[in-house]
C-alpha positions in Angstrom: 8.2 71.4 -110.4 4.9 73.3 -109.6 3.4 69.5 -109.3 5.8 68.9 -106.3 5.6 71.4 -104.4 3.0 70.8 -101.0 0.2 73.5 -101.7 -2.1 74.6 -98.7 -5.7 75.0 -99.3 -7.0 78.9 -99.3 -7.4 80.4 -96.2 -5.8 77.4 -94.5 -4.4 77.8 -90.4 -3.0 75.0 -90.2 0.7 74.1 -90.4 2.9 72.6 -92.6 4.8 69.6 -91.6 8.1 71.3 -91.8 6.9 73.9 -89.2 5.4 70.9 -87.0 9.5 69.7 -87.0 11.4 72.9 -86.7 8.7 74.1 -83.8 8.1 70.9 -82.0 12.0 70.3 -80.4 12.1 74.0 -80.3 9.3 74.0 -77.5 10.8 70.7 -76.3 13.5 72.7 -75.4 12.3 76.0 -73.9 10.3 73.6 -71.5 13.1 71.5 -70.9 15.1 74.7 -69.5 12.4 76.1 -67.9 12.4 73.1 -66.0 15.6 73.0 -65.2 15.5 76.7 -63.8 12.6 75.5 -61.7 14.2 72.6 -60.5 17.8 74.7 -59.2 15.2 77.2 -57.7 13.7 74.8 -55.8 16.6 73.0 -54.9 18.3 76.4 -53.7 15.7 77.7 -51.3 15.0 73.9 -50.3 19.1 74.1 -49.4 18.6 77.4 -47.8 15.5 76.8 -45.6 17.2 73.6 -44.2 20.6 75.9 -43.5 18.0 78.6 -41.5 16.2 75.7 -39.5 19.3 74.3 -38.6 21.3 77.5 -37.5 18.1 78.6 -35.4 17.8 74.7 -33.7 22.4 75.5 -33.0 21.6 79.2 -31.5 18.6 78.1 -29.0 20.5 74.5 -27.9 23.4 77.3 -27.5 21.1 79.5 -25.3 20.3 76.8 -23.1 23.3 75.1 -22.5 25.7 78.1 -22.0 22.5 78.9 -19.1 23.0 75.5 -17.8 27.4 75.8 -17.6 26.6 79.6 -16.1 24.3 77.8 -13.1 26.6 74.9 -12.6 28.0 74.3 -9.2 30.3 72.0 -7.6 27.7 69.0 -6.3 29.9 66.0 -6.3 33.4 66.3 -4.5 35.3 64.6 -6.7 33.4 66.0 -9.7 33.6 69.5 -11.2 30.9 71.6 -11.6 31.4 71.5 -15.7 32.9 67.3 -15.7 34.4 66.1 -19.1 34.0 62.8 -18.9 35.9 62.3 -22.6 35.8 63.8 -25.4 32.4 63.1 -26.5 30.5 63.3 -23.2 30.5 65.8 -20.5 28.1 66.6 -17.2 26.6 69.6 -15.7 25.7 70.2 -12.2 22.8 72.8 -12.5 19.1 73.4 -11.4 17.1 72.2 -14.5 13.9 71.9 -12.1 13.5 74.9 -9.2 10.3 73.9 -9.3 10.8 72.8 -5.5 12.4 76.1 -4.4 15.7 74.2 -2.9 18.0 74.6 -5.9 19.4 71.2 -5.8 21.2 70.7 -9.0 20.5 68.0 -11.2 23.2 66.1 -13.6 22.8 66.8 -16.9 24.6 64.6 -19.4 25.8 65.8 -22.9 27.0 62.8 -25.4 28.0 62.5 -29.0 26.5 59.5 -29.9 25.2 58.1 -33.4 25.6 60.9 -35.2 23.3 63.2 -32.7 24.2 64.9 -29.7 21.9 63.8 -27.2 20.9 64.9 -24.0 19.8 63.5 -20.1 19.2 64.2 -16.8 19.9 62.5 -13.9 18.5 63.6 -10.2 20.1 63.3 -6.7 19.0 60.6 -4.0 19.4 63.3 -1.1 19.0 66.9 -0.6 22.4 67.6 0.6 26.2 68.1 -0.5 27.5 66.3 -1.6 25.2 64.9 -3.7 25.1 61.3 -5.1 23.1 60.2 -8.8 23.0 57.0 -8.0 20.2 56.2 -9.8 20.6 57.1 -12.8 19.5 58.9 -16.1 15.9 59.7 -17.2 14.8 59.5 -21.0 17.6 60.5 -23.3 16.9 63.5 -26.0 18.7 63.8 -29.3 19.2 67.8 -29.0 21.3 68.3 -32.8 21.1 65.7 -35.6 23.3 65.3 -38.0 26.7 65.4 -35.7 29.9 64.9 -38.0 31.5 63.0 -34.8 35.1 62.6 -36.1 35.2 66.6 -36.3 33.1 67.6 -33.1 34.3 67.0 -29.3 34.7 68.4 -25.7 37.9 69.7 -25.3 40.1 69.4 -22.0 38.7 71.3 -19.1 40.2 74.3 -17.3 39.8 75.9 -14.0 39.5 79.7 -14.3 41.6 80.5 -11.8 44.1 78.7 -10.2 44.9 79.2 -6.7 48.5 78.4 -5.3 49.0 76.0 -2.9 48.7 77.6 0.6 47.3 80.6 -0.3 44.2 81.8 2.0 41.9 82.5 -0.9 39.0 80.2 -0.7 38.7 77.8 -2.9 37.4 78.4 -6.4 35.6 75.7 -8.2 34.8 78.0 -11.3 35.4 75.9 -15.0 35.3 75.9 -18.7 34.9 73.6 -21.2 35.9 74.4 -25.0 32.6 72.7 -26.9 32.7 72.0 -31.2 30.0 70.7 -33.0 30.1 70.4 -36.7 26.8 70.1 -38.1 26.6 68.2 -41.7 24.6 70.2 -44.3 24.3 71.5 -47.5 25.9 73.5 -48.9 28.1 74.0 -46.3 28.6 72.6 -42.4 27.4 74.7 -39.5 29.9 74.6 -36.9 29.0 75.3 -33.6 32.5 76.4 -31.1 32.7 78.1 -28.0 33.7 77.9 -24.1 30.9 76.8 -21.8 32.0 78.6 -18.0 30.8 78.0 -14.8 30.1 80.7 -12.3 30.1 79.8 -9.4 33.0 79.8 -6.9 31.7 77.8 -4.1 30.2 73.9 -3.5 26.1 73.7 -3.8 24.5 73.7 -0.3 
């Protein structure tokens, strides 16, 4: 029996082929999860970093457009100030350049299109109400990516006050629009929902 067994030379360091089999898969393994754990980590803040770019591109185009709807005015007469054109495009009638001084408002146009929600302006041919765009729309910017179109719109809209028919009040050209956006992502959808109002009462001069 003694003549069978594998004997290992005095003072030896190496290892015995048994050892070699039960060590090798059990490293195999511990790199294999460790792997793994690295991989989820990654994954997760990869997920999470996209979710925080995302919700900070949603609050800023929120910022600007809620400004724009606040500065609207009625330029067009048979056009409100905030104009839903359907229910994935709408205008707005604000100053996007002062840089004149003469706050004549521009129209900006907001369209779901492709999967983006994209963005234009269009200036007026005179300097006077009302105002006429006849010539069109500048370069068009995609403002959100990733739109889920089917699940985002621009919902009817509503004057904020509604004045009776012969009433003296002057007239009040004030409007909202309800806006939803549902932003694909992972792990979840950003949704983007809230009224966009206009301010003013009155025509722009």
């Amino acid at each position: 029996m003694d003549g069978l067994r594998e004997k290992r030379p005095l003072g030896s360091k190496g290892f015995a082929l048994v050892e070699l089999v039960l060590v090798v898969p059990l490293i195999a393994i511990v790199l294999l999860l460790g792997y793994n754990m690295l991989f989820l980590a990654q994954r997760g803040f990869t997920a999470v970093n996209r979710t925080f770019n995302v919700s900070e591109e949603a609050r800023l185009f929120q910022m600007k457009i809620h400004s724009e709807a606040n500065q609207a005015r009625k330029a067009e007469e048979t056009k409100d100030a905030l104009d839903r054109i359907s229910s994935k495009e709408m205008h707005i009638y604000t100053d996007v350049d002062n840089s004149d001084g003469m706050n004549i408002p521009e129209m900006v146009r907001y369209r779901i299109d492709g999967g983006s929600l994209k963005r234009s302006v269009a200036s007026p041919d005179g300097t006077e109400y009302p105002y006429d765009y006849t010539s069109g729309f500048g370069t068009e910017e995609i403002v959100l990516n990733n739109i889920i179109e089917e699940q985002s719109e621009f919902f009817l809209q509503e004057p904020i006050k509604i004045i009776s028919e012969g009433s003296q009040e002057a007239p009040d050209y004030r409007r909202k629009i309800l806006m939803k956006l549902v932003i694909g992502g992972e792990p979840n959808d950003i949704e983007v929902q809230g009224y966009l109002v206009s301010k003013s009462r009155t025509e722009a001069e």
